[in-house]
N, CA, C and O atoms as a DFTB+ gen file, in Angstrom:
332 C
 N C O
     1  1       0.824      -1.190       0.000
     2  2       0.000       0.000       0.000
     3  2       0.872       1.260       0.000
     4  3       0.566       2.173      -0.766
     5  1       1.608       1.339       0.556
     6  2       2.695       2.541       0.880
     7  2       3.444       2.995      -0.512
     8  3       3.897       4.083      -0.865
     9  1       3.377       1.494      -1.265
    10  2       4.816       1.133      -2.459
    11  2       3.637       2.265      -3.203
    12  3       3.852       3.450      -3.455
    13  1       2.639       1.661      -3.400
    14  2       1.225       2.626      -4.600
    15  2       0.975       3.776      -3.994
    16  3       0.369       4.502      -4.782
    17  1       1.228       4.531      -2.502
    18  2       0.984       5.862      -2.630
    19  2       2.834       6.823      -3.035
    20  3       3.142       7.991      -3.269
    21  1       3.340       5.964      -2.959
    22  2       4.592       6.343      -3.647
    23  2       4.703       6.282      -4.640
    24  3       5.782       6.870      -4.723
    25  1       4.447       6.012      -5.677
    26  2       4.193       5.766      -7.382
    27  2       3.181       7.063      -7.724
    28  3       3.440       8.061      -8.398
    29  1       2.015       6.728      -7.070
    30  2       1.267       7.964      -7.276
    31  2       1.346       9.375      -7.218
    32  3       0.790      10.246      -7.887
    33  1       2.556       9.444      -5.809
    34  2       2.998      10.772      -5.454
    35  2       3.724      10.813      -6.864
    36  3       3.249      11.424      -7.822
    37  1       4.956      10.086      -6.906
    38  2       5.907      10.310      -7.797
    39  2       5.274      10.717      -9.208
    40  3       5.662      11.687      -9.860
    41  1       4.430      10.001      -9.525
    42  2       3.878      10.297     -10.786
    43  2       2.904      11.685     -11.062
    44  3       2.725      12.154     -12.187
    45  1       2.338      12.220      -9.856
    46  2       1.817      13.326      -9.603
    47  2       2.709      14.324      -9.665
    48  3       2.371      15.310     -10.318
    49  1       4.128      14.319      -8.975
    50  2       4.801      15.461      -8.656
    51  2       5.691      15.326     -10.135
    52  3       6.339      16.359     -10.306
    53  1       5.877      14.385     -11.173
    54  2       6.784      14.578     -12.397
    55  2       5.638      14.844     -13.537
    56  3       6.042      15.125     -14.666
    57  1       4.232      14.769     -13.299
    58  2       3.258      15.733     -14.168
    59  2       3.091      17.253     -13.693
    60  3       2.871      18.164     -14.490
    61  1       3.202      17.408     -12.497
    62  2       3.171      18.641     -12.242
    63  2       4.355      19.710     -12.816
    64  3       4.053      20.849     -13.170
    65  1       5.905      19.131     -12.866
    66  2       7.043      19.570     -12.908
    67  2       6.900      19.852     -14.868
    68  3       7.224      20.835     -15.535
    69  1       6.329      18.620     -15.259
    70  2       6.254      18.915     -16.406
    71  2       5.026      19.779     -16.802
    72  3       5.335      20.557     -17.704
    73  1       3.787      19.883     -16.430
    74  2       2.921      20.885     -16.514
    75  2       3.917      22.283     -16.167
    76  3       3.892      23.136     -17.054
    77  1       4.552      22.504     -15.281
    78  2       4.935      23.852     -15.275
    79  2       5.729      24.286     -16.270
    80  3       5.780      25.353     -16.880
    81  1       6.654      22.769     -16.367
    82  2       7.573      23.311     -17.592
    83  2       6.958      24.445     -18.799
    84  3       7.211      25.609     -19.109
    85  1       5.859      23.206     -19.341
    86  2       4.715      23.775     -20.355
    87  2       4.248      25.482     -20.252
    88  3       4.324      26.509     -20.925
    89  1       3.862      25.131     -19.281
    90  2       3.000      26.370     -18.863
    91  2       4.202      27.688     -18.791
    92  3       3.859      28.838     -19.068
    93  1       5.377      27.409     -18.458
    94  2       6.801      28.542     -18.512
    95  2       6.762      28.586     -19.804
    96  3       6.758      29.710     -20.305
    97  1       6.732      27.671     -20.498
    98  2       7.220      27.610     -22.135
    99  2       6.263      28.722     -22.804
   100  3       6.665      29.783     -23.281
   101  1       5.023      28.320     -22.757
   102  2       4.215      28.932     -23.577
   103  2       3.901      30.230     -23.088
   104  3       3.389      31.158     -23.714
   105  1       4.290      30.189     -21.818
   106  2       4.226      32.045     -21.370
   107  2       5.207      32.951     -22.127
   108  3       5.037      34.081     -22.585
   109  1       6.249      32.169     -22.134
   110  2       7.369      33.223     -22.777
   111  2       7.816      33.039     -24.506
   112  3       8.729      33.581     -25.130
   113  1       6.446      31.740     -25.100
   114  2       6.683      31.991     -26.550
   115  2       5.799      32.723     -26.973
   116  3       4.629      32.826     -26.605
   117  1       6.865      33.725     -28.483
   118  2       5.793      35.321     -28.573
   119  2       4.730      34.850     -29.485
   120  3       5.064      34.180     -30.462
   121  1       3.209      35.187     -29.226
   122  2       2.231      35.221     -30.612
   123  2       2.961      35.171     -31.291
   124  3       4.185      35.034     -31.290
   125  1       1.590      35.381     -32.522
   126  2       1.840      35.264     -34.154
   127  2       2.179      37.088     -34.389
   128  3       2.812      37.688     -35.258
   129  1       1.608      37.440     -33.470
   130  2       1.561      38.840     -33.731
   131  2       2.867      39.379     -33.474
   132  3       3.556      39.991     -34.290
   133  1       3.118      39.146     -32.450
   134  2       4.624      39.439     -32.236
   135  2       5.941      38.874     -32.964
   136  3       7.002      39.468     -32.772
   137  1       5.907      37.895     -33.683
   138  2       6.325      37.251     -34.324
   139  2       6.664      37.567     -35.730
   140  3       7.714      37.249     -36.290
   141  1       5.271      38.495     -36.460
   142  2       4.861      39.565     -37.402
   143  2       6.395      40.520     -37.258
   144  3       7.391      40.671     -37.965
   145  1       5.920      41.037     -35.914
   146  2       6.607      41.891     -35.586
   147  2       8.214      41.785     -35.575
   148  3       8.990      42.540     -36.159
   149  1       8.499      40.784     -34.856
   150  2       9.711      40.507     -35.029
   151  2      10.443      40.027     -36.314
   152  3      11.666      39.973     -36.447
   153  1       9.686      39.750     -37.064
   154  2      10.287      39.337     -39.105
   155  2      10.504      40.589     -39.702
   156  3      11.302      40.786     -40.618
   157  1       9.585      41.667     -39.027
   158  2       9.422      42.788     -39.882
   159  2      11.039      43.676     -39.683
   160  3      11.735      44.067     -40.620
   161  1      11.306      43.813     -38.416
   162  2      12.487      44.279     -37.607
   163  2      14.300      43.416     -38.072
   164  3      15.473      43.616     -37.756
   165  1      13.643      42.576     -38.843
   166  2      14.852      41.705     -38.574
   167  2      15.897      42.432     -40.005
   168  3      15.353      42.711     -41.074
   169  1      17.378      42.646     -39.781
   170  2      18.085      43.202     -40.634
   171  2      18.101      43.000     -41.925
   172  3      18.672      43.802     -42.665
   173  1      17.367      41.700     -42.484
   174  2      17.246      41.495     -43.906
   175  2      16.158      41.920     -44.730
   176  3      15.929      41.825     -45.936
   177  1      15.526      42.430     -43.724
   178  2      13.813      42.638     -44.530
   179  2      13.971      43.556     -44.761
   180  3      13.025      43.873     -45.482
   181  1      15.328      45.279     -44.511
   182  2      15.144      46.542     -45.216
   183  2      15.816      46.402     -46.895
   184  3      17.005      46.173     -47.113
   185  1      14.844      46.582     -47.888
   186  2      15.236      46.305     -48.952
   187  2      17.231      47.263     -49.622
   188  3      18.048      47.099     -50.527
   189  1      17.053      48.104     -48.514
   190  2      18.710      48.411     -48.914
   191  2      19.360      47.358     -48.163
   192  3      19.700      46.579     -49.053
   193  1      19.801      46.784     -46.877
   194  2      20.379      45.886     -46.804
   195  2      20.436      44.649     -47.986
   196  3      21.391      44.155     -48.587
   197  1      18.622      44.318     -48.048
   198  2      19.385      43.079     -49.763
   199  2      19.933      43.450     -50.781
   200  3      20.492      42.711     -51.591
   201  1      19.824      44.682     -50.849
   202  2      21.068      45.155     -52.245
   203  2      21.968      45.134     -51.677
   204  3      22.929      44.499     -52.111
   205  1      22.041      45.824     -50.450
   206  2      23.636      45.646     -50.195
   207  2      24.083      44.249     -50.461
   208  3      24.899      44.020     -51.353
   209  1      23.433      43.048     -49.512
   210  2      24.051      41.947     -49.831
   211  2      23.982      41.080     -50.649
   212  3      24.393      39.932     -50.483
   213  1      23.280      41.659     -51.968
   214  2      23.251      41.040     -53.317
   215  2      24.441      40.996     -53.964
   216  3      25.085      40.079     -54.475
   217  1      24.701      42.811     -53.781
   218  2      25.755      43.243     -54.401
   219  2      27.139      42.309     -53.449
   220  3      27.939      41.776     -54.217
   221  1      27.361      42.155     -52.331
   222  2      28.272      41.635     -51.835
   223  2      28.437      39.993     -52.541
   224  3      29.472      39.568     -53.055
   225  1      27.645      39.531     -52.460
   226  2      27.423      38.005     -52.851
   227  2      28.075      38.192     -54.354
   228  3      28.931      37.415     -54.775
   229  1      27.656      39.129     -54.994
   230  2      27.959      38.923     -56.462
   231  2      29.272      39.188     -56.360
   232  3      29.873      38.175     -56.717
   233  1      30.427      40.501     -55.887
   234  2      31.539      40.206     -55.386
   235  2      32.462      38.798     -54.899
   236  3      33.549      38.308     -55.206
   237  1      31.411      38.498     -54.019
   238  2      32.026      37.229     -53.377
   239  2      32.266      35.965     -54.698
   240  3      33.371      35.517     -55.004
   241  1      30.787      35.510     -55.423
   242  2      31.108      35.260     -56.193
   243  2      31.962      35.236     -57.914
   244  3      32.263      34.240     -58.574
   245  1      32.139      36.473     -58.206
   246  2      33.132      37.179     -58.829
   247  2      34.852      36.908     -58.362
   248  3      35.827      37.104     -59.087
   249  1      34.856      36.426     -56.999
   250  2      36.457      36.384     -57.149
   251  2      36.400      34.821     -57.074
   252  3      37.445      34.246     -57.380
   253  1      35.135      33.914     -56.644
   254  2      35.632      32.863     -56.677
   255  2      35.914      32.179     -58.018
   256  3      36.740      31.292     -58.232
   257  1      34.792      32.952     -59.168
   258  2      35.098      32.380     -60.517
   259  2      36.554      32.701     -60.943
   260  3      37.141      32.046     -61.804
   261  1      37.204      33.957     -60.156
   262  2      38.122      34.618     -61.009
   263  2      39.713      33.265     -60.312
   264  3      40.809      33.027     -60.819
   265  1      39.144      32.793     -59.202
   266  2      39.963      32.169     -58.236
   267  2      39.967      31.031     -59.085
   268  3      41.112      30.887     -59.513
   269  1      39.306      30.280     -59.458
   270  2      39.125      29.158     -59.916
   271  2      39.531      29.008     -61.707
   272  3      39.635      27.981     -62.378
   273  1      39.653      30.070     -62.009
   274  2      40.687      30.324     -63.318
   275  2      41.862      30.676     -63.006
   276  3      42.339      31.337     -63.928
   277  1      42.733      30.529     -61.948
   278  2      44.125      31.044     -61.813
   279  2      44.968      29.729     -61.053
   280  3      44.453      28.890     -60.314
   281  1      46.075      29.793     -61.368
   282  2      46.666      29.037     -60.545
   283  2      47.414      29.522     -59.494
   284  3      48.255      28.837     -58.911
   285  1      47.125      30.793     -59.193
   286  2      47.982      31.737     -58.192
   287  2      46.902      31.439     -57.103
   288  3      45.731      31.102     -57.276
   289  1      47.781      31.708     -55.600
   290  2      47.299      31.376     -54.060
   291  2      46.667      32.895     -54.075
   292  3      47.356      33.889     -53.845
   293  1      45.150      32.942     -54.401
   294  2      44.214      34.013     -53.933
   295  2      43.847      34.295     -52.663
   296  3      43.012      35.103     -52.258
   297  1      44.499      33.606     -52.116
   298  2      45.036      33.534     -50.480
   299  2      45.521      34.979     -49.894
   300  3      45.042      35.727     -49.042
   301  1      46.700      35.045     -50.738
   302  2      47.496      36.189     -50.599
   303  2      47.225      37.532     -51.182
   304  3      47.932      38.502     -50.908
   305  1      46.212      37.589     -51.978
   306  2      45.694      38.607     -52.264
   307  2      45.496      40.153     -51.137
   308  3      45.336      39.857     -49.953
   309  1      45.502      41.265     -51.373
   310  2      44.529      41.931     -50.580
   311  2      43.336      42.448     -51.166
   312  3      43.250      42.536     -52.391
   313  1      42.286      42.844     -50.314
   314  2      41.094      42.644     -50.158
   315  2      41.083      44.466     -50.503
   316  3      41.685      45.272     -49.793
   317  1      40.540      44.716     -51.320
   318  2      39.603      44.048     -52.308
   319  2      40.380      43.912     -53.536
   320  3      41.110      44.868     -53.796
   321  1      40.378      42.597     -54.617
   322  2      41.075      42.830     -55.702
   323  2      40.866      42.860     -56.440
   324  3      39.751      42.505     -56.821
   325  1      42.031      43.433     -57.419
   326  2      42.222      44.810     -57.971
   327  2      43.359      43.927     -59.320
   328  3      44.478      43.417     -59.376
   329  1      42.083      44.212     -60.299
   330  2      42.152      42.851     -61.580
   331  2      43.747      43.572     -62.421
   332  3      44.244      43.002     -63.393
């Protein structure tokens, strides 16, 4: 009898621990609304940053084609180069 109110406790007090878990979790995950909010804020969504990093990418890719036609260590280059 003792062994089954010990199982029961135990099993009561590791639903509870996990109910709170839950219940912490979902307090501090933001809506949809906030969520809105936070995509809108985020550094890639101002359309000058994606030019900026269009334009960077196309750079980036520009020296790797230029890298991959040379047999020189583009290693040693400096930044930015200068054809």
């Amino acid at each position: 009898m003792a062994s089954t109110k010990r199982v029961v406790k135990t099993i009561v007090g590791m639903v509870g621990i996990m109910g709170l878990g839950f219940g912490l979790w979902a307090a501090v995950t933001p809506n949809e609304a906030q969520m809105k909010k936070l995509a809108k804020e985020l550094p890639r969504s101002s359309p000058q940053q994606r030019a900026e990093r269009k334009h960077l990418n196309e750079q980036v890719m520009e020296i790797l084609k230029e890298a991959a036609e040379t047999n020189e260590n583009v290693a040693r280059r400096t930044w930015p180069w200068k054809k």
